[in-house]
N, C-alpha and C positions, 0 to 999 in steps of 0.2 A: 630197805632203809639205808640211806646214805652214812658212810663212816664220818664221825668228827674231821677237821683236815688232822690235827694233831693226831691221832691215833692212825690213819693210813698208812697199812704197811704194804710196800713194793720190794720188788725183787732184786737184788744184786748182779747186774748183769756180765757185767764181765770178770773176766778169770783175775786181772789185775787186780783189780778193784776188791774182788773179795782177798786176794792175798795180803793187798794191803794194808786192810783190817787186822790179820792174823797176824803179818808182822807188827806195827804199831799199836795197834790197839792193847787195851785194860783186856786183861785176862782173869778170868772167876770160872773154879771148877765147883759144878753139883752134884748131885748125886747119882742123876743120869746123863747130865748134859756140861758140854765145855764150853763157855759162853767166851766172843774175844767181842768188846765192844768200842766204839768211837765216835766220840761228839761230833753231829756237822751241821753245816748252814742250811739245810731243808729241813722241809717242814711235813716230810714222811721220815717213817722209822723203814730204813732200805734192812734186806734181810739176805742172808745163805744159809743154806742146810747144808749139811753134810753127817756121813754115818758114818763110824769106824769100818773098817771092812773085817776088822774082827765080830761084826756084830752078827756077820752070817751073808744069807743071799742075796742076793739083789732084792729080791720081794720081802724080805724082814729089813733091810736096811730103806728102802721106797717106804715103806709104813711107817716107819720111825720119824723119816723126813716130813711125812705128812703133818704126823701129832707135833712135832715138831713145829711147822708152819702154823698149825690150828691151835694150840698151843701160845703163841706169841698174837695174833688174832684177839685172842681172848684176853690176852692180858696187856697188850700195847698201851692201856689208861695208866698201866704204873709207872712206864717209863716214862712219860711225854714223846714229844716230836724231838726230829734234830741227830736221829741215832745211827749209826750203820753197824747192823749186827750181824755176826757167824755165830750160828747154833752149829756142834758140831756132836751127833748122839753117842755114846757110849755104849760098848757093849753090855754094859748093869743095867739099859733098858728095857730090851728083849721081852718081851710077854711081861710088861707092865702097859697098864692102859693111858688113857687121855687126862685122866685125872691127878694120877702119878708124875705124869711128866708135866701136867701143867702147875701143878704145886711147883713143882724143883723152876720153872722155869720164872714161876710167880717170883722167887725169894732171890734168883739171879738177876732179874729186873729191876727188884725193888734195890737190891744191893747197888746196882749199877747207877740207877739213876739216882742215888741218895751220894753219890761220890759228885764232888763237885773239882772234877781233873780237867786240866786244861784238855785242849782238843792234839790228839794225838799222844805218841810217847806213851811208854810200858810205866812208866812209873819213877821213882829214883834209882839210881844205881848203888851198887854198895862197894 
């Protein structure tokens, strides 16, 4: 079954691009996941993974990324369209399941998309 266009999430292709996010973008820390996100003019939710490399092997940090990915899948209805996001996973992951990380990812979504922040820019400065 075909996704909503709104809900389609694709991939962040390039190294810029996801940097860009990281530096610009809204930052929100969870419980197992550091979310940086940024409003744009499409009409997919573009995405990157990434693992701490404190989180361990390659093959526990590859798993992470996955639930990670399947994880935002599942939950793309709460943010809308329009978003460019880095999931970036924590080592307080680690031997928690899909469930786990989809909560924490549910509440950074929801938080995210409930911010009505211009496009771009960390926020105010102090």
């Amino acid at each position: 079954m075909p996704e909503p266009p709104g809900r389609r999430v694709v991939s962040i292709g390039a190294p810029g691009e996801f940097q860009r996010v990281i530096s610009t973008g809204v930052r929100m820390y969870g419980r197992f996941v550091l979310l940086f996100g940024l409003r744009s003019d499409a009409e997919t939710i573009r995405l990157g993974v990434s693992a701490s490399g404190k989180a361990g092997t390659n093959v526990v940090r590859n798993r992470l990324k996955r639930l990670l990915r399947e994880a935002v899948r599942r939950e793309a209805g709460v943010l809308g369209q329009g978003f460019d996001l880095v999931l970036i996973a924590k080592a307080s992951a680690v031997g928690h399941g899909l469930a786990d990380i989809t909560a924490d990812v549910r509440g950074l979504l929801a938080r995210m998309g409930s911010q009505s922040a211009p496009q771009g820019g960390a926020g105010p400065k102090c």
